[in-house]
N, C-alpha and C positions, 0 to 999 in steps of 0.2 A: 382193657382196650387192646387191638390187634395191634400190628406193628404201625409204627409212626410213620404217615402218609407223608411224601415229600411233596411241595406242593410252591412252584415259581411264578409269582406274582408282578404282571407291568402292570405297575400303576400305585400310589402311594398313598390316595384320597380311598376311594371306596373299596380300595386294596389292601388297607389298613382293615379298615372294619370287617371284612370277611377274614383278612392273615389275622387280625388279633382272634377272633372265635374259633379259628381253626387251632392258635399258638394253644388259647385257654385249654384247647380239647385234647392236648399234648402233643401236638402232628409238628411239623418243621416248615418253616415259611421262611422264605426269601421274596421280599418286594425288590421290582425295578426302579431305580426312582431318578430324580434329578441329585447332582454331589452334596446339595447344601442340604436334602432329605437324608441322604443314604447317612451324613456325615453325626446330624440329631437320632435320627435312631438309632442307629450302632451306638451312642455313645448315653444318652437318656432314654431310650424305649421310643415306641410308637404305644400315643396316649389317646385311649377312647372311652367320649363319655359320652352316657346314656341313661335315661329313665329306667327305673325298674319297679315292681310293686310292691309297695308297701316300704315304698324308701322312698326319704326326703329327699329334695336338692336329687342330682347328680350323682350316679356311679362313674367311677374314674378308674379305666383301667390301664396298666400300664406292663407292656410286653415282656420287663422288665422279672417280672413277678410270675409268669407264667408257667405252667408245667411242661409246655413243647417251648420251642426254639423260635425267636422271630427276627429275622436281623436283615439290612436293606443290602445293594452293589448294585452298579451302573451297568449299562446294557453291555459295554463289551467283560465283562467281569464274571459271565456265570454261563455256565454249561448247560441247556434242555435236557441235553442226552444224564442228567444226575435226578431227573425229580418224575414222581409218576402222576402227577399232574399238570397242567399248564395254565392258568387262570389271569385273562385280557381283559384287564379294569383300567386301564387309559379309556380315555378320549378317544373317537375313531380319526380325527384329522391328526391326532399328535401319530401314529403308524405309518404315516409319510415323511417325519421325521431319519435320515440319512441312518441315525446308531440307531433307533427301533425298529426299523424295515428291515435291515441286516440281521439284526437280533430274529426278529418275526419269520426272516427265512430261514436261521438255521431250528428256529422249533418248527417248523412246516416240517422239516428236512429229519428231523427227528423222532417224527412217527410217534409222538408220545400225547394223549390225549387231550384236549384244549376246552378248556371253559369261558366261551367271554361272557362281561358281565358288562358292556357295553346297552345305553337305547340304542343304538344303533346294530343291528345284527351283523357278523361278518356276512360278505357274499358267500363266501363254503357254507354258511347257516340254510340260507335262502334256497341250495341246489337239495337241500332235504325234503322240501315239497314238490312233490307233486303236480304240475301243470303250472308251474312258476318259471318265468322265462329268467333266471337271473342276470343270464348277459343286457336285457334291457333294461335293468338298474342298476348298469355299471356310472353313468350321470351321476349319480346320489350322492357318491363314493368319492372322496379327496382324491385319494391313490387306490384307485382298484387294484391294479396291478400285486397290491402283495399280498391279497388272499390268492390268487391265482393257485398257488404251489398245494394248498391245504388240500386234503381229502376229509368231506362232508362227512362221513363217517367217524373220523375223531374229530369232530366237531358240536362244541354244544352249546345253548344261550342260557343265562341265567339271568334270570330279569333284577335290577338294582331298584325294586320298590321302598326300598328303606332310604328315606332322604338324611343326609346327614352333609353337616359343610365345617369348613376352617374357620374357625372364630378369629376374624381379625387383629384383636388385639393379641393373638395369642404364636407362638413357633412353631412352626409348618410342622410340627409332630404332633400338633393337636387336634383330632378332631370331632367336632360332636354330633351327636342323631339327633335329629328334629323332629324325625317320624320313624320310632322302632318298629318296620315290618317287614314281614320276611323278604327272605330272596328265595326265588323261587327258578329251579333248574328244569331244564328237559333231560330225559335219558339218553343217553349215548344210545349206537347201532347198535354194540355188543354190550353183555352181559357183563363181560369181564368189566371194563370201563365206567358203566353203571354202578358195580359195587366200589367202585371209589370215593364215590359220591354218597351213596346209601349209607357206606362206613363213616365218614364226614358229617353226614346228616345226624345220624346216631347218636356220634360219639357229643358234637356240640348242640344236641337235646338233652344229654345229660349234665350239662356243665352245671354245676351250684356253686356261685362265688361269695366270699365273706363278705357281709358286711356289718360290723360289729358283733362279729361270733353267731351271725344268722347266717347260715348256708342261703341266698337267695336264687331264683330262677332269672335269668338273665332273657331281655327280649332279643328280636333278628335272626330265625332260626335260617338254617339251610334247609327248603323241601324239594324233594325231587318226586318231577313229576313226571308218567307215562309219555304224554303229548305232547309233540313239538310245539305246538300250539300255545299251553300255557304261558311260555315268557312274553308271546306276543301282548297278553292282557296289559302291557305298559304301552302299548299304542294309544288306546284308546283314551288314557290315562294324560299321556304327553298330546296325544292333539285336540283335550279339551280342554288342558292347564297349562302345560309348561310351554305350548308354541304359542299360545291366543295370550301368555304374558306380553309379548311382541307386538307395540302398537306401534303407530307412525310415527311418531316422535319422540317417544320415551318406552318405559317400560312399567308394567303395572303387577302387584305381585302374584302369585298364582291364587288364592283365595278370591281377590277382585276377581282375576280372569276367572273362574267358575263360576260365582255365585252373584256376579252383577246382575246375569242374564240368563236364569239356572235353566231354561227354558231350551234357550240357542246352543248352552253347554250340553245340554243330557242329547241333543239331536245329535252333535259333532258326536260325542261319547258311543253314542248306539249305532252310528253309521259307520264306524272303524269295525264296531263288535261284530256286525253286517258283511262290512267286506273279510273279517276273519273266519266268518262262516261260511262263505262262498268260497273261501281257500280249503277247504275243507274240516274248520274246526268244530269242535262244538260250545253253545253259549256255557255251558255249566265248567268249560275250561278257563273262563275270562272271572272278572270283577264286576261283579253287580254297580250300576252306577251310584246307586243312594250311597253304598259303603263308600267309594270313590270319594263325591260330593261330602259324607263326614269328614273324610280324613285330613281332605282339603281345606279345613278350617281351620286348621292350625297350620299349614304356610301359607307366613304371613310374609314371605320375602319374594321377588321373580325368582325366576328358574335359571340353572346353571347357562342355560343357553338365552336366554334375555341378559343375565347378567354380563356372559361374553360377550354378546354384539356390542352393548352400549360400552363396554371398555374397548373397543376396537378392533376386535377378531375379526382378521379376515378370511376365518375357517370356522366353521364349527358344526355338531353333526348334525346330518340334515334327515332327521325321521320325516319329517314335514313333508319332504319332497319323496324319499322313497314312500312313503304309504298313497301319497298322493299315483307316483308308477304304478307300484302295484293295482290300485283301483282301476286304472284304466286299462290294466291286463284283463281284466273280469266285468268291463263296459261300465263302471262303477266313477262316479263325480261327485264332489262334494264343493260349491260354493262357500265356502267356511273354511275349508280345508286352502281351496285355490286361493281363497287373499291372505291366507297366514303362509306361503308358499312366497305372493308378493311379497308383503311385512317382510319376510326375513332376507329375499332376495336384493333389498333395498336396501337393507342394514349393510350388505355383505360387500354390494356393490359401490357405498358409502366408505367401508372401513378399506377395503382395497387402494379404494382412491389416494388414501389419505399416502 
């Protein structure tokens, strides 16, 4: 392996599961996190468990154990200008946050390359297409204001297709995959930038971890891919499952939401793929719906954003509504799309109230 990539991660949930495959792959990670995270991992590891083949039960792994470095610090606690990557796995409403917005401007400020892994795309993402008006999705956006500083050029999306959550019974350093698959990145402008990632990709293809004296291949790889396009393939994905979990009263979990109505779903599904076409991508960069529709059978719970509203969030991110802009940039409507736009408008303006 080449020299160990230094790599500063906001966010503790699905920041964990790419910092633990990066730590496996001997690189150095620092999560940003909340005190009572930063205070479990520094002192027990950041603990992630996952399916693997040809193993029973759970693989359990624990940062602890690792051949690189993994260890958490609070937003005002670490320096951008130390690491040669940037990787934004928060929440896009928690970046409005007073210590994360500050934090967020001095890595803008720090000209050092940025990966988010956010559903929700930074705006500096957005100004890398082509005939995309970004300023008119600045609505979508909690706090627009603090992409503002970024330059689109060190900017990248890596889509969070691997579903993985905090087992409630368990201390906020644990977390497990529900759906081991990949994440999937866009190339940086430059070359240089790109191999940061190519090297990352590499190195955590090759990981083999024990498990009783079996070298195993571990699932969730990192792929990077040519096309800005590619991460977008979680659109279609989120506004056939994860926002139509959002019904008027309650919440239903995403498997219901697909496959109640597999008919209504694959239309929603095809009609994002449509508007990513018209943005200039191409279909063989997206996810075939059928593969979708499998994988969706095995979650069996709502989506992180149905489970937020019904706990009371009076934020949370709105793909819903940006793909909803977007379409009408390109004359583009979806009936489907507009009442889960409602649905969640209504939750929002619900939890506000309260």
């Amino acid at each position: 392996m080449a020299t160990a990539i230094r790599v500063l991660i906001l966010g503790a949930s699905y920041g964990s599961l790419l910092g633990a495959k990066m730590a496996l792959a001997g690189h150095t990670v620092k999560l940003v996190c909340l005190p009572e995270e930063v205070e479990l991992i520094n002192s027990e590891g950041a603990h992630v468990r996952m399916a693997a083949r040809g193993v029973d039960g759970l693989v359990e792994l624990n940062s602890q154990n690792m051949r690189g470095d993994l260890s958490a610090a609070g937003p005002t606690d670490v320096d951008p200008a130390d690491y040669d990557l940037i990787a934004l796995a928060m929440q896009e409403p928690q970046y409005g946050v007073p210590a994360v917005s500050e934090l967020l401007g001095r890595v803008a400020a720090s000209g050092k390359p940025c990966m988010s892994i956010m559903n929700m795309p930074p705006l500096t993402y957005l100004q890398r297409f082509s005939g995309l008006d970004s300023d008119a999705l600045r609505s979508s956006y909690t706090e627009p204001s603090v992409w503002d500083a970024f330059d689109p050029a060190l900017m990248t999306l890596c889509s969070p297709d691997p579903q993985a959550f905090r087992p409630p019974e368990e201390k906020i350093n644990v977390l497990q995959v529900g759906l081991p698959t990949n994440f999937k990145a866009a190339r940086f402008d430059s070359d240089e930038h790109t191999a940061i990632l190519q090297q990352l990709e590499a190195d955590i293809q090759a990981i083999r971890f024990d498990v009783d004296g079996t070298p195993r291949e571990l699932p969730v790889k990192l792929r990077v891919h040519d096309s800005i396009f590619t991460p977008l393939a979680k659109w279609s994905m989120l506004m056939a499952g994860n926002y139509r979990c959002v019904q008027e009263d309650a919440m239903r979990p995403i498997k219901e939401a697909v496959h109640t109505d597999l008919a209504a779903t694959q239309s929603v599904y095809e009609w994002v793929i449509d508007l990513c076409e018209a943005m200039g991508g191409e279909r063989s960069d997206l996810v075939p719906f059928e593969k979708y529709a499998n994988a969706a059978l095995s979650l069996v719970n709502p989506s992180s954003a149905a489970r937020a509203l019904a706990n009371g969030a009076p934020n949370i991110e709105r793909v819903d509504k940006l793909v909803q802009s977007v379409a009408a940039q390109f004359g583009m409507q979806s009936d489907s799309v507009d009442e889960t736009v409602v649905l969640v408008d209504g939750w929002l303006e619900k939890n506000r109230g309260r």
